[in-house]
C-alpha positions in Angstrom: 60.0 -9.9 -11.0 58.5 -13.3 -10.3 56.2 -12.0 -8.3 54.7 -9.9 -10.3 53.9 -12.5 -13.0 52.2 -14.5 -10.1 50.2 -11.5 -9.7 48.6 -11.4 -12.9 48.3 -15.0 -13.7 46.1 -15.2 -10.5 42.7 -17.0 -11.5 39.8 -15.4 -10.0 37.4 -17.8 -8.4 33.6 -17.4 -7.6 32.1 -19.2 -5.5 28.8 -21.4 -7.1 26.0 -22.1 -5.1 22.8 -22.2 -6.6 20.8 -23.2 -3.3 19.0 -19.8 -3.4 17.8 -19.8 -7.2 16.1 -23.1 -6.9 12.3 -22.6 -8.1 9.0 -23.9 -6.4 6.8 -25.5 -8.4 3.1 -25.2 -6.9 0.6 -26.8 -9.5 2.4 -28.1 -12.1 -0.9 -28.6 -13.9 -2.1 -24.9 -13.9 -2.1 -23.8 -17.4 -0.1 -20.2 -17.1 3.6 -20.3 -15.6 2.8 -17.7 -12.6 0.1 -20.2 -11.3 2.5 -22.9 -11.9 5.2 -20.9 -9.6 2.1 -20.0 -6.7 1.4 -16.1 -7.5 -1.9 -15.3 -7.9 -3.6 -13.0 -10.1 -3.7 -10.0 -7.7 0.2 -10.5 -7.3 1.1 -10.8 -10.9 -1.4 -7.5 -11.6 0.8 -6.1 -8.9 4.5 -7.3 -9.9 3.2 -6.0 -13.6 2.5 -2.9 -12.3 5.8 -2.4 -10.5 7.4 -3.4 -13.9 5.9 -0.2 -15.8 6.8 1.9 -12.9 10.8 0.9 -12.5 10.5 1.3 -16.4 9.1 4.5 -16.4 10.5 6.5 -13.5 14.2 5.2 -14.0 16.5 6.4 -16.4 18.5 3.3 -17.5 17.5 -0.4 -17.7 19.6 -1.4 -15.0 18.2 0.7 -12.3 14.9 0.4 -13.6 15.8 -3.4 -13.1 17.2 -3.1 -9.5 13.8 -1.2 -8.7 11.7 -4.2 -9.9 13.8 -6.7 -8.4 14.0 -5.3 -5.2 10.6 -5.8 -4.7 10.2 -9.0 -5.2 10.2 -11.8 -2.3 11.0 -14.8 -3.9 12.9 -16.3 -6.7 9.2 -17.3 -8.4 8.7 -13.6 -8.3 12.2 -12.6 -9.8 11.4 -15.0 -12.6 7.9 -14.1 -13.4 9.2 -10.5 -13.3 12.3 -10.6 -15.2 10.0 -12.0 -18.1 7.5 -9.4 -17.4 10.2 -6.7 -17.4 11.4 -7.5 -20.9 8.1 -7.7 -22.8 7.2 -4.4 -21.4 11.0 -3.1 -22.2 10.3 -4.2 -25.5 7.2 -2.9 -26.6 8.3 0.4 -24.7 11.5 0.6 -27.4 8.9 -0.8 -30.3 6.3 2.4 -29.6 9.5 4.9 -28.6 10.6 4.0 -32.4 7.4 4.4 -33.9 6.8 7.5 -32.7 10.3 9.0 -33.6 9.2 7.3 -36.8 6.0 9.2 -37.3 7.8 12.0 -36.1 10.0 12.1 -38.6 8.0 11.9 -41.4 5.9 15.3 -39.9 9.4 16.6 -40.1 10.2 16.1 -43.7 
């Protein structure tokens, strides 16, 4: 029986190493954060781009998410897309509920 208390009183440990999520700071004078983090216009045009398309071709926010992130190439990128990613989440929910607003005022 002593065992089996062991067993569930176990602590689960993870390991933390941040050495990976550490970002790179390029101009610290540049006025916009992506130019701060070293992506260009073109990139951030593109990484904005790849935002609307996990949005709009996967069917929940986490795989949409996966799809985005997977396409970045470095932790600059993930950040600049994650904040992308959830402005255009948001105004996608914002015009999805205005529209079943409208909608259901052509209803009544």
């Amino acid at each position: 029986m002593k065992r089996l208390g062991n067993l569930f009183k176990k602590k689960k440990t993870y390991e933390t190493s941040h050495e990976g999520f550490k970002l790179c700071i390029i101009n610290d004078d540049a006025e916009y954060l992506h130019t701060k983090l070293g992506i260009t216009e073109e990139r951030i045009s593109e990484l904005s781009d790849i935002c609307v398309q996990g949005i709009s071709n996967s069917t929940d926010t986490i795989t949409a998410l996966e799809t985005v992130l997977s396409k970045c190439k470095h932790i600059n990128e993930v950040t600049v897309c994650i904040m992308l990613f959830g402005k255009l989440y948001n105004d996608m929910l914002e015009r999805m509920n205005m529209y079943n607003l409208f909608k259901s005022m052509q209803d009544d």
